[in-house]
N, CA, C and O atoms as a GROMACS GRO file, in nm:
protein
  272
    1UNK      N    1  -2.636  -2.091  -3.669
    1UNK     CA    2  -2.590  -1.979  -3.592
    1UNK      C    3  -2.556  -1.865  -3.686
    1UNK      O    4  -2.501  -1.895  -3.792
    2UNK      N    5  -2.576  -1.766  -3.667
    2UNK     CA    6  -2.565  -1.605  -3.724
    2UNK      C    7  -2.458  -1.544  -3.679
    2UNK      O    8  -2.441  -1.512  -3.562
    3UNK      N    9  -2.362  -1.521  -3.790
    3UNK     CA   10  -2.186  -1.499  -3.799
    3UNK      C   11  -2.233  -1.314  -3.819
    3UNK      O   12  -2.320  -1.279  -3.899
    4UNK      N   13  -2.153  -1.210  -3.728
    4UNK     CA   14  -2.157  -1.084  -3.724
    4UNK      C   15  -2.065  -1.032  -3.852
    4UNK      O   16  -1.964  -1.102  -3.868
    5UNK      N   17  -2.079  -0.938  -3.933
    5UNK     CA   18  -2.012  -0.876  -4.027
    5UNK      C   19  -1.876  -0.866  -3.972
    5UNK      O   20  -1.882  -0.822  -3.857
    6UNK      N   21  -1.792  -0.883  -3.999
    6UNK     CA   22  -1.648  -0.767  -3.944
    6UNK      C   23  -1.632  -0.641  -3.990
    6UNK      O   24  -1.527  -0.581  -4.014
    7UNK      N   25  -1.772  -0.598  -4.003
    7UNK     CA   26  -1.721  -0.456  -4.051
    7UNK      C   27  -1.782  -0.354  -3.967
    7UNK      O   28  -1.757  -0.234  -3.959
    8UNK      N   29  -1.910  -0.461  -3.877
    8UNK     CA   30  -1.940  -0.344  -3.748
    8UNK      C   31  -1.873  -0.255  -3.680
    8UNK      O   32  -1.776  -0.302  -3.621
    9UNK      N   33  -1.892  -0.140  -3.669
    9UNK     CA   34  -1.789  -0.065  -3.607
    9UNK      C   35  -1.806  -0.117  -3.434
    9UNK      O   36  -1.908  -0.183  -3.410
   10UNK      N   37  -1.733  -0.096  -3.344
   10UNK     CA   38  -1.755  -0.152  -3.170
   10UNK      C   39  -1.678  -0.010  -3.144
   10UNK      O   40  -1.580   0.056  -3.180
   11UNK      N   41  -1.818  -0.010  -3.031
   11UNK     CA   42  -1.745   0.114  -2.965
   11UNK      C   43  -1.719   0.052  -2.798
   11UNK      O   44  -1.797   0.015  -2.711
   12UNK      N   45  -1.568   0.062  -2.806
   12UNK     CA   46  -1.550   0.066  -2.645
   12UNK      C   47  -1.543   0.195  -2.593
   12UNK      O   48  -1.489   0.296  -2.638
   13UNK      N   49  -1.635   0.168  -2.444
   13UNK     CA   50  -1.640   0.218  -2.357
   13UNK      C   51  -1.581   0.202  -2.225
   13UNK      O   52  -1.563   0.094  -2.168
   14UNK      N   53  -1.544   0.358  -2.166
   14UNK     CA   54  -1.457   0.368  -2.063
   14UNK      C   55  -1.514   0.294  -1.961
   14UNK      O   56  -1.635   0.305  -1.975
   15UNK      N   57  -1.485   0.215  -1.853
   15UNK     CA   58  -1.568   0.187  -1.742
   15UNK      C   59  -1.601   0.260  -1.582
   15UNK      O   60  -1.522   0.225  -1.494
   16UNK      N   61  -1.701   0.349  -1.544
   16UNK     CA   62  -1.711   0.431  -1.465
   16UNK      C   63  -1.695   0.345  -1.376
   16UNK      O   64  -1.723   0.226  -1.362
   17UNK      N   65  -1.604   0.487  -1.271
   17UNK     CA   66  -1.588   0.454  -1.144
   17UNK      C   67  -1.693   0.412  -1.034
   17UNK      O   68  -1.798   0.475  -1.045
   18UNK      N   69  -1.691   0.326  -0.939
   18UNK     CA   70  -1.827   0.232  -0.892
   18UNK      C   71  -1.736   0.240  -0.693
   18UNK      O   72  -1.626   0.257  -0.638
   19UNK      N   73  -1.836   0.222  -0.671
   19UNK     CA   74  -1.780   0.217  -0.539
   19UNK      C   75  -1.672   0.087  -0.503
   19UNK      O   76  -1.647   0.072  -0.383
   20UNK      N   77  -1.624   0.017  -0.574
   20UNK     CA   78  -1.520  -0.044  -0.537
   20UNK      C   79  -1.371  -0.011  -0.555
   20UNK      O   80  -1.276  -0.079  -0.516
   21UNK      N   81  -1.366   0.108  -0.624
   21UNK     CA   82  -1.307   0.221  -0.664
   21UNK      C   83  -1.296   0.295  -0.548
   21UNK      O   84  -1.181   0.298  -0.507
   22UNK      N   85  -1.381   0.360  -0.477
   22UNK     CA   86  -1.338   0.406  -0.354
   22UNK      C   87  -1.351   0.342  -0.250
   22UNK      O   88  -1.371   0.398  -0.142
   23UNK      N   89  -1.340   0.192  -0.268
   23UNK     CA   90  -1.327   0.125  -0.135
   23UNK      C   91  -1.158   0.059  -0.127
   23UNK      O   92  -1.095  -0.009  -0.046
   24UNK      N   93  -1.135   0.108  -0.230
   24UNK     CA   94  -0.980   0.014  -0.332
   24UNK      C   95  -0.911   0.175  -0.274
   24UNK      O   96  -0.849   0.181  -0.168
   25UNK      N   97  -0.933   0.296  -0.362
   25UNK     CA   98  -0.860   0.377  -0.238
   25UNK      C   99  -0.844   0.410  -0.116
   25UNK      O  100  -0.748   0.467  -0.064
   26UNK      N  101  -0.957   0.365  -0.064
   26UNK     CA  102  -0.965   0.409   0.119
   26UNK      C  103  -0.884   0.290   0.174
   26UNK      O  104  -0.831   0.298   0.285
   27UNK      N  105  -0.871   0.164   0.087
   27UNK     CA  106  -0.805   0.004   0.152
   27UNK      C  107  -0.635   0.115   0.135
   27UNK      O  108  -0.557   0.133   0.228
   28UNK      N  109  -0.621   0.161   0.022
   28UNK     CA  110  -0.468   0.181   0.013
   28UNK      C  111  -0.408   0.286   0.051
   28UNK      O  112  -0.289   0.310   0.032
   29UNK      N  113  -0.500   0.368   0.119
   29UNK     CA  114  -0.453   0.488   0.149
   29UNK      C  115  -0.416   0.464   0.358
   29UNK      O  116  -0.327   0.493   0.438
   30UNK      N  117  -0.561   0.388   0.358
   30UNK     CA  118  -0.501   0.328   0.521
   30UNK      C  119  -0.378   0.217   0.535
   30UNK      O  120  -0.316   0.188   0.638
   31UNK      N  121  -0.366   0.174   0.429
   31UNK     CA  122  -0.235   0.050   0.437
   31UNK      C  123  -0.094   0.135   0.431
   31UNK      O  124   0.017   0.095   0.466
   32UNK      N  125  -0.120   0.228   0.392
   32UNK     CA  126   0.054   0.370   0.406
   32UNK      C  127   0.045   0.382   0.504
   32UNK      O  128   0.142   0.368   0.577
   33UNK      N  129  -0.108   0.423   0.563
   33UNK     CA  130  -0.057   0.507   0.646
   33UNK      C  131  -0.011   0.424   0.795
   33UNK      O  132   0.061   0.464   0.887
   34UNK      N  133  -0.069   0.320   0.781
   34UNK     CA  134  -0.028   0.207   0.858
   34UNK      C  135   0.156   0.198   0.867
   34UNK      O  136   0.239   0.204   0.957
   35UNK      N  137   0.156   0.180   0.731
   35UNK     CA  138   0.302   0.130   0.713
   35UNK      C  139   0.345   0.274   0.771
   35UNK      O  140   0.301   0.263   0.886
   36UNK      N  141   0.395   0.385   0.765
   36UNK     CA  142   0.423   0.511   0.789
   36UNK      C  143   0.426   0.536   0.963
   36UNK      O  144   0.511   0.593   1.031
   37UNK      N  145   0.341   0.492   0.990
   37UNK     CA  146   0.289   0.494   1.143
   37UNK      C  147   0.400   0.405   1.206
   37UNK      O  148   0.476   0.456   1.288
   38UNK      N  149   0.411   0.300   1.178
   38UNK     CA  150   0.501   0.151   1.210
   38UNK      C  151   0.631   0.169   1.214
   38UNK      O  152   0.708   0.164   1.310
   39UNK      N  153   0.662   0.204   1.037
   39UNK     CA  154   0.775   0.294   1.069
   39UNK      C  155   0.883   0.402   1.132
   39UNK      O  156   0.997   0.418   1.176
   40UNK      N  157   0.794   0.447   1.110
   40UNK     CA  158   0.807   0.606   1.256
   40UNK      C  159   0.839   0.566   1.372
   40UNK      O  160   0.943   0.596   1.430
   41UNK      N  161   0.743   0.491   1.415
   41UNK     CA  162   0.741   0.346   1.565
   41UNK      C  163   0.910   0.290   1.592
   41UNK      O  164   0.969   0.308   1.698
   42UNK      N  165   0.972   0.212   1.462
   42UNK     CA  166   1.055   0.208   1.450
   42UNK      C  167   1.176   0.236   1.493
   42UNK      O  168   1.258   0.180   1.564
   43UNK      N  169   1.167   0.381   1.405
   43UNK     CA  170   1.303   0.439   1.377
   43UNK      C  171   1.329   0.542   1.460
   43UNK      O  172   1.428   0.614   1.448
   44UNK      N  173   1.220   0.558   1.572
   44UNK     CA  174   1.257   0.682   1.681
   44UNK      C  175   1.327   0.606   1.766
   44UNK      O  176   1.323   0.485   1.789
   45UNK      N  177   1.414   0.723   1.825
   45UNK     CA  178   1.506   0.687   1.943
   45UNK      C  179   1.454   0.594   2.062
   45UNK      O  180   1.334   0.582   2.089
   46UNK      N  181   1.534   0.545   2.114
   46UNK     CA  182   1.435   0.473   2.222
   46UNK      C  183   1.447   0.576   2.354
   46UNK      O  184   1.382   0.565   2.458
   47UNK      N  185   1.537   0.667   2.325
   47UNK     CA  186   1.512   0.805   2.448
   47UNK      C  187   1.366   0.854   2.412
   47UNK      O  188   1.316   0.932   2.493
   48UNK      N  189   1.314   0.829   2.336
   48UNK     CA  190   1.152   0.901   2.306
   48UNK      C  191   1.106   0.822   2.320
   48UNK      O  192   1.016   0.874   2.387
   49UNK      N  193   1.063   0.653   2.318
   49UNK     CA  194   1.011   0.573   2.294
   49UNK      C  195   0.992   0.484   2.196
   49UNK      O  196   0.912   0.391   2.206
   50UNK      N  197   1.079   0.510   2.076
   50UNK     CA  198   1.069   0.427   1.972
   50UNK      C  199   1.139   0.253   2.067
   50UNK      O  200   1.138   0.185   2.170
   51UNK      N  201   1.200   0.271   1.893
   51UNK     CA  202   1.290   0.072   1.876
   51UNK      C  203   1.464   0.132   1.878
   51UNK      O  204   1.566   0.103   1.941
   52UNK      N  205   1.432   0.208   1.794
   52UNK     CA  206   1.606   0.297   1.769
   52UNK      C  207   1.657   0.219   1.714
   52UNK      O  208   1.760   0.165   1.754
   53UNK      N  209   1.582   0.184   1.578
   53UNK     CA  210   1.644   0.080   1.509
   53UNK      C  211   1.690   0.159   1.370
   53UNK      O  212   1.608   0.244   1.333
   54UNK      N  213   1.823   0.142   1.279
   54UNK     CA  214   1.834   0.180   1.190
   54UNK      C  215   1.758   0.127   1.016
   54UNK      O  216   1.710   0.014   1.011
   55UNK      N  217   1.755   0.194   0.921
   55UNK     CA  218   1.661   0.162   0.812
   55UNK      C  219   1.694   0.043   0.832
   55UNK      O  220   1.624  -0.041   0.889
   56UNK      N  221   1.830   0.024   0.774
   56UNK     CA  222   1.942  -0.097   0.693
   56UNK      C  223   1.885  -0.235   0.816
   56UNK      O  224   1.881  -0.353   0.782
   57UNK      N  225   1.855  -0.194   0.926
   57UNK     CA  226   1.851  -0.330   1.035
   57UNK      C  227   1.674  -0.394   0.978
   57UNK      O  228   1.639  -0.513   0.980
   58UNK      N  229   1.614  -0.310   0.946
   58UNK     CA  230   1.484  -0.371   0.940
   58UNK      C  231   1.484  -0.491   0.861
   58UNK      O  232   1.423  -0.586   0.911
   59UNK      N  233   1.569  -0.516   0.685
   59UNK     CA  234   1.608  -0.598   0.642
   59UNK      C  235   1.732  -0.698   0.669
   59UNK      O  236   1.756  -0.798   0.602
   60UNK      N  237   1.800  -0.656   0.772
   60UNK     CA  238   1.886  -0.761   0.809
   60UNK      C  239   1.894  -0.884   0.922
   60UNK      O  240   1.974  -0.972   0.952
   61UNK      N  241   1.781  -0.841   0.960
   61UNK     CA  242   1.727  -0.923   1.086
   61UNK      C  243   1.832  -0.898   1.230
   61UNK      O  244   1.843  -1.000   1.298
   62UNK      N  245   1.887  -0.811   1.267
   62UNK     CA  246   1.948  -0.784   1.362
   62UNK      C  247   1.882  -0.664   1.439
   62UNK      O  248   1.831  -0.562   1.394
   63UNK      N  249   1.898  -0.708   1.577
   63UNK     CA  250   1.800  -0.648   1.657
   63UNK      C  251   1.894  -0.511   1.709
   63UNK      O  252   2.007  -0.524   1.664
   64UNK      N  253   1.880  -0.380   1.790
   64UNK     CA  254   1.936  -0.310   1.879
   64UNK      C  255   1.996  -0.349   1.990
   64UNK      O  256   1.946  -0.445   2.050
   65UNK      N  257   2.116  -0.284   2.044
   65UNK     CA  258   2.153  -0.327   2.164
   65UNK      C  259   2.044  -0.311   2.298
   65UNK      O  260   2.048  -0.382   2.399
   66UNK      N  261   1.952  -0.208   2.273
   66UNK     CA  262   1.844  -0.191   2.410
   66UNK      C  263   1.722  -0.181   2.342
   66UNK      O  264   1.712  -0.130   2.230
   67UNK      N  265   1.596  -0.244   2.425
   67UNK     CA  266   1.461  -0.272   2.341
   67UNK      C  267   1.404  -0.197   2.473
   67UNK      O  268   1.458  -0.207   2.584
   68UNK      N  269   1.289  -0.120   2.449
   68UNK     CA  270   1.205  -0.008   2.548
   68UNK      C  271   1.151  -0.152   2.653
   68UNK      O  272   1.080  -0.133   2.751
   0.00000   0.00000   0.00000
């Protein structure tokens, strides 16, 4: 077998962007806006139609006194 010098220079190269690159942003840009949407859903009054739930309740597992 044929051992390479260590004195070759190596050039790394950048790796161009490929369409999984913009399938990786379009996945993460709809997953906000998802989350954003949900949220909103949430935290509106339930005089408008939300949950009328506060931030702090989403992690505490306690529900509102009135559900729409």
């Amino acid at each position: 077998m044929a051992k390479t010098k260590g004195t070759v220079p190596v050039i790394e190269v950048k790796p161009e962007p490929n369409v999984y690159t913009v399938l990786t942003l379009v996945s993460v840009l709809t997953l906000a806006l998802c989350l954003c949407l949900c949220l909103y859903r949430l935290l509106q009054p339930v005089e408008s139609g939300g949950y009328g739930l506060e931030f702090g309740q989403l992690f505490d597992g306690t529900l509102p006194d009135k559900l729409p």
